[in-house]
TORKENU-853385 format. One line per 4 residues: number of its first residue (from 0); for each residue y, x, z negated of C-alpha. Coordinates in steps of 0.2 Angstrom, whole numbers, plus 5000, padded with zeros to 4 digits. Layout:
BEGIN
NUM = Y X Z  ...
end
This chain:
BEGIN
0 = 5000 5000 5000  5016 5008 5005  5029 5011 4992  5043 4999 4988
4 = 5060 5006 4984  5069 4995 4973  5087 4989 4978  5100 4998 4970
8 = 5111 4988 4959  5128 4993 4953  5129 4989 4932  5143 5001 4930
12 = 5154 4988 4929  5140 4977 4917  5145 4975 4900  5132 4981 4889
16 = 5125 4971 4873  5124 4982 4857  5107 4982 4848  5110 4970 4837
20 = 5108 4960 4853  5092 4964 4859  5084 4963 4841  5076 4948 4831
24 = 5090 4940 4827  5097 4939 4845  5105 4924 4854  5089 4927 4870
28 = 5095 4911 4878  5113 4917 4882  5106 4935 4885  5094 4924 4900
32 = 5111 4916 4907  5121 4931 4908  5106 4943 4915  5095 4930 4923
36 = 5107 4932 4938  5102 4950 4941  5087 4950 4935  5082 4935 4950
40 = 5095 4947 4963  5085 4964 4959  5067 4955 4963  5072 4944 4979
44 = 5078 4959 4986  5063 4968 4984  5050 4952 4986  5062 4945 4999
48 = 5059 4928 4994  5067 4916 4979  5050 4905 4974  5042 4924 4971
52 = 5059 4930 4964  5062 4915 4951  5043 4919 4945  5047 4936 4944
56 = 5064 4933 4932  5053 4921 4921  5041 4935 4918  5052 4950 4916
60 = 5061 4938 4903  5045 4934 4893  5042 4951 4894  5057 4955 4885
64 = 5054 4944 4874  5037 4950 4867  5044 4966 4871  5060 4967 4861
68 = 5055 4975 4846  5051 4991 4860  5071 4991 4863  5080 5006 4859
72 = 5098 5007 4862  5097 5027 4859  5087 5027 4873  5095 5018 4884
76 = 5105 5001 4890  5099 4985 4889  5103 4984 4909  5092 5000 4911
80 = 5079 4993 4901  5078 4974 4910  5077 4984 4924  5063 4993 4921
84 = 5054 4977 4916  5059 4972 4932  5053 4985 4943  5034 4982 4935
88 = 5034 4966 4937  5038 4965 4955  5027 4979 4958  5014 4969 4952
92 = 5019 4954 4963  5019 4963 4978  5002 4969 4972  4997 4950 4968
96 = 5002 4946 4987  4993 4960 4994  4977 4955 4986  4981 4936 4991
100 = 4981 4943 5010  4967 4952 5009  4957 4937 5001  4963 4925 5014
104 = 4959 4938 5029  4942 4940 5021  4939 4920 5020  4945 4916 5036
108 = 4935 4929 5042  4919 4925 5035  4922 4907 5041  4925 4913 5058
112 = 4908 4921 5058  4897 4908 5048  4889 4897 5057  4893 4877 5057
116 = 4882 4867 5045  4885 4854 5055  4878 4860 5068  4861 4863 5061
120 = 4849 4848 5053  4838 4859 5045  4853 4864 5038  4858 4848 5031
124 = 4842 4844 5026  4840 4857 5013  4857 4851 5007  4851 4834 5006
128 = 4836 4839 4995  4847 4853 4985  4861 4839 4979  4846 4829 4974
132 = 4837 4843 4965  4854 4847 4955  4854 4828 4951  4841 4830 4941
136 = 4847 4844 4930  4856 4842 4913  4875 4840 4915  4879 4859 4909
140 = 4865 4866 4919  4874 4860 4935  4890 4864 4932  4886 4881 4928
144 = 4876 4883 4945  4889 4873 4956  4905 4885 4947  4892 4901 4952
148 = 4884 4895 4970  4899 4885 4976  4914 4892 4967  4906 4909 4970
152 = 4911 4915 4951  4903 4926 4939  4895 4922 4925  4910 4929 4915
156 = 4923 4919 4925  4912 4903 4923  4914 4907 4904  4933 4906 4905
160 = 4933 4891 4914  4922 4881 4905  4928 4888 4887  4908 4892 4882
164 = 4901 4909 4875  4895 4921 4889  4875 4920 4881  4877 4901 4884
168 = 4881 4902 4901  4870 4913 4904  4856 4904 4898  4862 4887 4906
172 = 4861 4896 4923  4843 4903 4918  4836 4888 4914  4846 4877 4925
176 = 4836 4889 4940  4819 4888 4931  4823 4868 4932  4829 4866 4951
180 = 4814 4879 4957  4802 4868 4949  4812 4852 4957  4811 4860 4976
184 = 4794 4867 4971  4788 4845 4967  4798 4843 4983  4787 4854 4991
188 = 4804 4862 4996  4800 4879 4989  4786 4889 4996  4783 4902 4983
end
């Protein structure tokens, strides 16, 4: 990925807060109305577009807030400081949005090269008799094997979502695979 250069932004002319307004007992809502401004400037420039850069400015302000007790006037000025918050976060936008292209070239690229279900009755058969083997599996089994097999997510990620222990999920998808392979196996489906 090639390098961004930030913009350059003049703050010479920027009155800067003392400490005691960064610290604890600071008013952070009027310190968001008189920085939000150069904050959201700094990032459209380098993102190049306002939806991205109004994320941007909402993260470099919570940031500052979880971060405030890291501000140090000794070691520099507020400005200097929001814009250090500033350049991470857009570097990690432009990050997000690389990764987002690569994911949708990927995707439209496998669905370029897969074949058309629709197009094959075989096909749609075995989809036919996987939906009703899933139907007969207990309500966590399934949803643990459709987030996996249709939501391609890990184990780990299915975890997240559904908000259960990692061991459950992955004894939901061991049994929930036991349990459709002897469905298709009744069925006749499943060969070995």
């Amino acid at each position: 990925m090639p390098a961004t250069v930030m913009p350059a932004v003049e703050m010479s002319a920027v009155e800067t807060p003392g400490v005691e307004a960064c610290g604890p007992g600071a008013d952070w809502s009027e310190l968001h109305r008189e920085w939000s401004g150069f904050v959201h400037a700094v990032a459209r420039r380098a993102l190049g577009d306002a939806r991205d850069a109004e994320d941007v400015t909402q993260q470099v302000f919570a940031a500052a807030w979880r971060g405030r007790d890291g501000y140090r006037a000794d070691r520099g000025a507020f400005p200097a400081w929001l814009t250090g918050i500033t350049r991470r976060k857009v570097a990690d936008a432009l990050a997000a949005r690389s990764r987002r292209a690569e994911l949708t070239a990927r995707a439209a690229e496998r669905l370029a090269t897969s074949p058309r279900p629709e197009s094959d009755p075989e096909a749609a058969l075995d989809r036919v008799v996987v939906t009703a083997a899933l139907a007969r599996l207990t309500a966590p089994q399934r949803r643990v094997l459709r987030l996996a097999f249709y939501q391609d997510l890990t184990q780990t990620q299915i975890a997240q979502v559904t908000g259960w222990p990692l061991g459950t999920v992955k004894s939901h998808t061991r049994r929930g695979l036991e349990q459709l392979r002897r469905c298709l196996r009744d069925d006749r489906m499943l060969v070995a």
